[in-house]
ZADO-1210 file (C-alpha; in nm, 4 decimals, padded with zeros to 6 digits):
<atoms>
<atom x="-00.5210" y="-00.6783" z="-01.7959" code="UNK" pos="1"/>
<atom x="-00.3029" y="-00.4129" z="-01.6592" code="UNK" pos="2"/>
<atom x="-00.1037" y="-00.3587" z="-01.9332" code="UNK" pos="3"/>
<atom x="-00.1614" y="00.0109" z="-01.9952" code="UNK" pos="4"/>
<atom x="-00.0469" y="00.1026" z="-01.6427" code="UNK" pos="5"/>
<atom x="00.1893" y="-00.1959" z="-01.5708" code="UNK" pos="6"/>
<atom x="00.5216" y="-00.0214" z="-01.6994" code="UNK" pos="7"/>
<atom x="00.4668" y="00.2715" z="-01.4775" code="UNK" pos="8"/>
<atom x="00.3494" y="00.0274" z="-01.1743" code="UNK" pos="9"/>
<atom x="00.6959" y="-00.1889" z="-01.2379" code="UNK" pos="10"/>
<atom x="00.8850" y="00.1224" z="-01.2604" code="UNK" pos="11"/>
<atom x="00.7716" y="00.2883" z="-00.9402" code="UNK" pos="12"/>
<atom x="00.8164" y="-00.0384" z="-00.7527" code="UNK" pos="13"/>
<atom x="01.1398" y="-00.0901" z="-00.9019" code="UNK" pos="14"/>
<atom x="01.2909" y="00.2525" z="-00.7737" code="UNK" pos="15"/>
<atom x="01.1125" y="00.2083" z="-00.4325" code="UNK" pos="16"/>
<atom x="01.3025" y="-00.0956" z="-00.4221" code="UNK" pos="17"/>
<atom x="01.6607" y="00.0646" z="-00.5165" code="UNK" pos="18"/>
<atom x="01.5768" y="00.3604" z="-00.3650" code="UNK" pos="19"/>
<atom x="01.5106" y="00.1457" z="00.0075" code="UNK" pos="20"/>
<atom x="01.8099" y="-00.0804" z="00.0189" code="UNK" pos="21"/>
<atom x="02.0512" y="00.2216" z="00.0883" code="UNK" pos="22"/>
<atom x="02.2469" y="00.1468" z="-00.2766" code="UNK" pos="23"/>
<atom x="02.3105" y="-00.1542" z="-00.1235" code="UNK" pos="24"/>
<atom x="02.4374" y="-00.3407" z="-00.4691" code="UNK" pos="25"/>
<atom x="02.8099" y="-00.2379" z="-00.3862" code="UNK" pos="26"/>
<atom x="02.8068" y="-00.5638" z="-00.1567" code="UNK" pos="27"/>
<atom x="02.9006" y="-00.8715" z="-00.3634" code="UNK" pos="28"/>
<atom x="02.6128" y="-01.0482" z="-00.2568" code="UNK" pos="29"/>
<atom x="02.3091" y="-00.8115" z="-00.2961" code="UNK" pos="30"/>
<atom x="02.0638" y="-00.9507" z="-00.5414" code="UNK" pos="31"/>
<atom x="02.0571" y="-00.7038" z="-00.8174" code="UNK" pos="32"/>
<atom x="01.6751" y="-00.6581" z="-00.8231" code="UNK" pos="33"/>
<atom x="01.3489" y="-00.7770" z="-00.7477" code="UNK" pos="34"/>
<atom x="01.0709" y="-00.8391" z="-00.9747" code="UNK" pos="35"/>
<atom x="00.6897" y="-00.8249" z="-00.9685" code="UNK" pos="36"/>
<atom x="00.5163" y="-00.9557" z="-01.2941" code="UNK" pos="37"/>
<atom x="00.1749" y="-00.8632" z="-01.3832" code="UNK" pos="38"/>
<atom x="00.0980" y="-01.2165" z="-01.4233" code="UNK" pos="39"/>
<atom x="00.2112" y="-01.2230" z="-01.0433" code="UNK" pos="40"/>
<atom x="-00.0149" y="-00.9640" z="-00.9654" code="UNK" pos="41"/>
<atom x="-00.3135" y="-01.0803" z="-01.1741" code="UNK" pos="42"/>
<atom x="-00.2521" y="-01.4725" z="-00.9694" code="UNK" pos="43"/>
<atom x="-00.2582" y="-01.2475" z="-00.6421" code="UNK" pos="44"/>
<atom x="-00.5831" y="-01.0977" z="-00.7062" code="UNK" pos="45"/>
<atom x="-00.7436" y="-01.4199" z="-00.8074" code="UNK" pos="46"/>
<atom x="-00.6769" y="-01.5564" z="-00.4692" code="UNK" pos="47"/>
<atom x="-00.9551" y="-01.2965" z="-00.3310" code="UNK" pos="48"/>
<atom x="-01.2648" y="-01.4471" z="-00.1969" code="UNK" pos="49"/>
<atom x="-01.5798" y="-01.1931" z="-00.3372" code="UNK" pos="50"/>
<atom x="-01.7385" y="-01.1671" z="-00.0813" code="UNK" pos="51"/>
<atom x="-01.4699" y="-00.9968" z="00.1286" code="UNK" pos="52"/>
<atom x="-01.4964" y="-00.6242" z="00.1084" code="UNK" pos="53"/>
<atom x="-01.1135" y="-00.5657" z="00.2099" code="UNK" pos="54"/>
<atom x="-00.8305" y="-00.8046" z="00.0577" code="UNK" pos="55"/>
<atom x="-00.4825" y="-00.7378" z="00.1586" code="UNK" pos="56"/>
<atom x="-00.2218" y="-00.9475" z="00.0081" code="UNK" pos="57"/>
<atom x="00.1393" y="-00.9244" z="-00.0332" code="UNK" pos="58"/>
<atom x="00.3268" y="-01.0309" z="-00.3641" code="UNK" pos="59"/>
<atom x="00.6476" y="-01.0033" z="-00.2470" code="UNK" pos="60"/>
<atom x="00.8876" y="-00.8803" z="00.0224" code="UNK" pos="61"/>
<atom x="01.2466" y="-00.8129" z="00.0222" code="UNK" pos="62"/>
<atom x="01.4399" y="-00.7449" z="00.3526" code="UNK" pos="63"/>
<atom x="01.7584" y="-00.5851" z="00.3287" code="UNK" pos="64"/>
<atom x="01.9055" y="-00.4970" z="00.6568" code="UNK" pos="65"/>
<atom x="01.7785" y="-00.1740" z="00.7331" code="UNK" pos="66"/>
<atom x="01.5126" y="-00.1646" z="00.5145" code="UNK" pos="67"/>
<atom x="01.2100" y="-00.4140" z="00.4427" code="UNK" pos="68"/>
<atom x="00.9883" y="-00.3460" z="00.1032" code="UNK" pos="69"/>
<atom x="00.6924" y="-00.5203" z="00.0179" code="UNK" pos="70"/>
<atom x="00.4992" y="-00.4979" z="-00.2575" code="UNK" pos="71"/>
<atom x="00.1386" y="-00.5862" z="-00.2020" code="UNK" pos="72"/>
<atom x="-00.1860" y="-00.6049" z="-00.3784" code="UNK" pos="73"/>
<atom x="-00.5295" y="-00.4274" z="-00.2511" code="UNK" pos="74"/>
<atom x="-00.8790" y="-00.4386" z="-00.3682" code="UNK" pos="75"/>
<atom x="-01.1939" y="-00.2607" z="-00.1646" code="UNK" pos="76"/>
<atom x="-01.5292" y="-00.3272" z="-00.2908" code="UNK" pos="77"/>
<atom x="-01.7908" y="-00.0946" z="-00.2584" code="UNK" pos="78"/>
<atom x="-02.0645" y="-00.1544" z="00.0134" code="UNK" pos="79"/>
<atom x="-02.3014" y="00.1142" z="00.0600" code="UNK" pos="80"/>
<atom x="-02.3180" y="00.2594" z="00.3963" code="UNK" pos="81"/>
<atom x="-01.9645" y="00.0938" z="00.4881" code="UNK" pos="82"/>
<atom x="-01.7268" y="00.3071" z="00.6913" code="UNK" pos="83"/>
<atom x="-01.3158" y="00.2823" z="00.6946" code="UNK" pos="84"/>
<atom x="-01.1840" y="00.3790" z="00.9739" code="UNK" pos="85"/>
<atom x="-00.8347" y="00.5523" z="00.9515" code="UNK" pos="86"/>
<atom x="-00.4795" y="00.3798" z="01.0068" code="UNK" pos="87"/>
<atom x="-00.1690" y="00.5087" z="01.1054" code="UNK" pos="88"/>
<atom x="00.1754" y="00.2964" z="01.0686" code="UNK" pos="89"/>
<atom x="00.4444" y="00.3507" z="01.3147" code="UNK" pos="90"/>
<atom x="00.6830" y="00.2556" z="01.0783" code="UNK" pos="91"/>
<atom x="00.6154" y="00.2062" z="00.7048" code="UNK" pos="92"/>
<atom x="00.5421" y="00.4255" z="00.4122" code="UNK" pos="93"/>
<atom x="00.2864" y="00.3540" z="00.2178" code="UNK" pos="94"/>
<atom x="00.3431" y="00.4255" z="-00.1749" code="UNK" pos="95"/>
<atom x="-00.0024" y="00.3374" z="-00.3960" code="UNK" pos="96"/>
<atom x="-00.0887" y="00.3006" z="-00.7015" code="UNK" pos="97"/>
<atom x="-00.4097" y="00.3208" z="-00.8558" code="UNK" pos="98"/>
<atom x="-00.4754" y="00.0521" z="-01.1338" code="UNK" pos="99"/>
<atom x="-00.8964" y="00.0397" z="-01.1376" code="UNK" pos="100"/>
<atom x="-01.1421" y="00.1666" z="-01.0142" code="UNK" pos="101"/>
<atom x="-01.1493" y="00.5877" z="-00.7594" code="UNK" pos="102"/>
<atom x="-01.2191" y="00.7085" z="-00.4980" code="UNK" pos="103"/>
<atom x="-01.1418" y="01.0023" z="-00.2140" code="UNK" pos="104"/>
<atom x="-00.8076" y="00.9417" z="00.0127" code="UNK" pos="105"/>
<atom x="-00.8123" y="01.1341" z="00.3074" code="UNK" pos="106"/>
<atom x="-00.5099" y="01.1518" z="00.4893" code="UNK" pos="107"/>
<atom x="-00.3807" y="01.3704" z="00.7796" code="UNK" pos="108"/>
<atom x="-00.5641" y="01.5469" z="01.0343" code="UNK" pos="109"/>
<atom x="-00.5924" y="01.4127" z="01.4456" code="UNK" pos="110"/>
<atom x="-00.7204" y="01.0267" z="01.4879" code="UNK" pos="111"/>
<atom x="-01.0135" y="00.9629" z="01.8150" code="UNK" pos="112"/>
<atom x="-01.1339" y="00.6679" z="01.9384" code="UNK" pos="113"/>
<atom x="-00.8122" y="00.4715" z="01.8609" code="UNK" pos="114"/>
<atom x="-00.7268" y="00.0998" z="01.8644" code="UNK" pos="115"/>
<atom x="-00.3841" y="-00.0469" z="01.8494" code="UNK" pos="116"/>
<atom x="-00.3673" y="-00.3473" z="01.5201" code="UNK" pos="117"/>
<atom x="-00.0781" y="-00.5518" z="01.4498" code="UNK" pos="118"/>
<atom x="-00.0726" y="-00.5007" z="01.1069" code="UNK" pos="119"/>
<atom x="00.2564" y="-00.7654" z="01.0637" code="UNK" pos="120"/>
<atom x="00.1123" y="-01.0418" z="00.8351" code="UNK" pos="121"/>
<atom x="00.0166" y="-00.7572" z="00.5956" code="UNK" pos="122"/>
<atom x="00.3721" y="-00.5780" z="00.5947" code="UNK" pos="123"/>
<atom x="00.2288" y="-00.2867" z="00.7769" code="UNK" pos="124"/>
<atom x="00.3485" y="-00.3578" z="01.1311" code="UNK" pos="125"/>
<atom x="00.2469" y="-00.2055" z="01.4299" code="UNK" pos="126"/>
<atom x="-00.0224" y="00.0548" z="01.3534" code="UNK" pos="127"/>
<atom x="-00.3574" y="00.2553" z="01.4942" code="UNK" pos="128"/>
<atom x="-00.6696" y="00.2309" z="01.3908" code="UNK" pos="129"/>
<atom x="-00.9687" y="00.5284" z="01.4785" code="UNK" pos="130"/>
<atom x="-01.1336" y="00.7969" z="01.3170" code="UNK" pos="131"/>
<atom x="-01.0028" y="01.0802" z="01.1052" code="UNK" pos="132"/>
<atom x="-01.0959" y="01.4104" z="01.2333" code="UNK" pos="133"/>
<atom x="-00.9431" y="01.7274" z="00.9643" code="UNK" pos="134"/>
<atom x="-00.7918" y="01.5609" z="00.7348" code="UNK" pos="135"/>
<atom x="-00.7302" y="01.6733" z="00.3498" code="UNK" pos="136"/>
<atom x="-00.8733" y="01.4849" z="00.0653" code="UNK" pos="137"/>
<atom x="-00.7596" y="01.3954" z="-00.3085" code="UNK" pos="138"/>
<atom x="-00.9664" y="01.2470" z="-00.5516" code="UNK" pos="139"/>
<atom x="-00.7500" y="00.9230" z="-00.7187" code="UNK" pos="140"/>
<atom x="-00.7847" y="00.7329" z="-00.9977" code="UNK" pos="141"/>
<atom x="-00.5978" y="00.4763" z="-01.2521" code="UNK" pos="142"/>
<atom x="-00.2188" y="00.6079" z="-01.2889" code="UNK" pos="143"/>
<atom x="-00.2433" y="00.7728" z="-00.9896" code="UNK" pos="144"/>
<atom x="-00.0445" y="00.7716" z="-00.7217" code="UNK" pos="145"/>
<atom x="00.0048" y="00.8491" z="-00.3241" code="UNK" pos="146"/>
<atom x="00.2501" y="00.8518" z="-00.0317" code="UNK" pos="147"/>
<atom x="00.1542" y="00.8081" z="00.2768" code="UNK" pos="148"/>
<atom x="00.4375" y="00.8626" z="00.5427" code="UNK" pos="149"/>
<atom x="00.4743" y="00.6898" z="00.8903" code="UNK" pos="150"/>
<atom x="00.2359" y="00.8349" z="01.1280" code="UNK" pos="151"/>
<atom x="-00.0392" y="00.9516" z="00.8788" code="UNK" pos="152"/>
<atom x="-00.3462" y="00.8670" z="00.9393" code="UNK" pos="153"/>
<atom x="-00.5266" y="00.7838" z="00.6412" code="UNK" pos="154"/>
<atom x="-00.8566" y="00.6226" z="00.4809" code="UNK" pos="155"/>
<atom x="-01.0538" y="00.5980" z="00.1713" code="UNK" pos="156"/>
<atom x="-01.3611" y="00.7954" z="00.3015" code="UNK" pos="157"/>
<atom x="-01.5486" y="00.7605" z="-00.0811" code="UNK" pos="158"/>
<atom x="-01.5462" y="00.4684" z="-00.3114" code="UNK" pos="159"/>
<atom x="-01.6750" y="00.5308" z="-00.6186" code="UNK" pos="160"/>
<atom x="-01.6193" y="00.1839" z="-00.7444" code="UNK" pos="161"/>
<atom x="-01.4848" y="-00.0556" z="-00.6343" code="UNK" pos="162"/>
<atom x="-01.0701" y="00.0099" z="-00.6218" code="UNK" pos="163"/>
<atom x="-00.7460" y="-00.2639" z="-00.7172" code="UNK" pos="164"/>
<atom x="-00.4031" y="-00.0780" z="-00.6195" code="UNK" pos="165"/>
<atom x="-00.0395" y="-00.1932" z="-00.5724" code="UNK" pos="166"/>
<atom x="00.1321" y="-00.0647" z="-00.2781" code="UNK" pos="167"/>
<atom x="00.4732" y="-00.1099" z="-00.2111" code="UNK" pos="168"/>
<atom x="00.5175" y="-00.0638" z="00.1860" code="UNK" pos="169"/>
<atom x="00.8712" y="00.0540" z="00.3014" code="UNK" pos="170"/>
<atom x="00.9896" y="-00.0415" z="00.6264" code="UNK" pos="171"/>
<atom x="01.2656" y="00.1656" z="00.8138" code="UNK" pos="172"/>
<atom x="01.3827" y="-00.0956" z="01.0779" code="UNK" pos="173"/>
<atom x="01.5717" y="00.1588" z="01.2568" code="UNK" pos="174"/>
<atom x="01.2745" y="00.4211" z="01.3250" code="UNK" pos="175"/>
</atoms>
């Protein structure tokens, strides 16, 4: 099913993954890598109920001292006259990647009204949850792909379709 953008997918979640555990391999015991399969990814997404317009799931997460990565699976469905409110993490960067569907990201810009959410079970950890005033917005599709740093707040404020991304959510433990 996600053949066509699967390589680039594994590839971008396999540097994430090097890239976060500070070269870490020159200790005897470090794993070499970590995987994610597409057959992985496909089992993850069959888990979500239809009816819920938001599923969050994570694959896999590997915690290596001063880093934790996760790599996690979303889908949003499309409900007319549905609203997301923003998020900001206090500590993770977000890294996605489009596999179906569009829609507009906004991201930036001052957050109102906010809510703290522990976003924990998710691999998101503490974060804030309001509304987006100024941000900037980028049209994504399949094969694309976005980083969202600590502190950003961010949204889809369009769906075109509904959307099915991989994000791989990096965790500085000593922010």
């Amino acid at each position: 099913m996600h053949n066509r953008l699967c390589r680039p997918t594994m590839l971008l979640n396999a540097l994430a993954l090097v890239l976060a555990s500070g070269i870490s391999a020159l200790a005897s015991d470090a794993a070499p890598a970590t995987y994610v399969t597409s057959a992985e990814i496909d089992a993850a997404l069959k888990e979500a109920p239809a009816d819920r317009t938001t599923y969050d799931k994570v694959i896999k997460t590997v915690d290596e001292g001063d880093y934790k990565v996760s790599v996690v699976i979303l889908r949003r469905i499309l409900k007319p006259g549905s609203v997301d409110r923003g998020l900001s993490h206090t500590k993770v960067t977000e890294v996605y990647q489009m596999l179906k569907g569009s829609g507009t990201l906004e991201t930036g810009g001052t957050m109102s009204d906010t809510s703290p959410v522990d976003l924990t079970e998710q691999a998101a950890g503490p974060s804030v949850r309001g509304t987006i005033k100024g941000g900037q917005t980028r049209h994504l599709g399949p094969g694309d792909v976005a980083v969202v740093l600590p502190g950003v707040p961010h949204r889809f404020s369009k769906l075109d379709s509904t959307v099915t991304y991989l994000v791989t959510r990096i965790e500085a433990k000593g922010r």
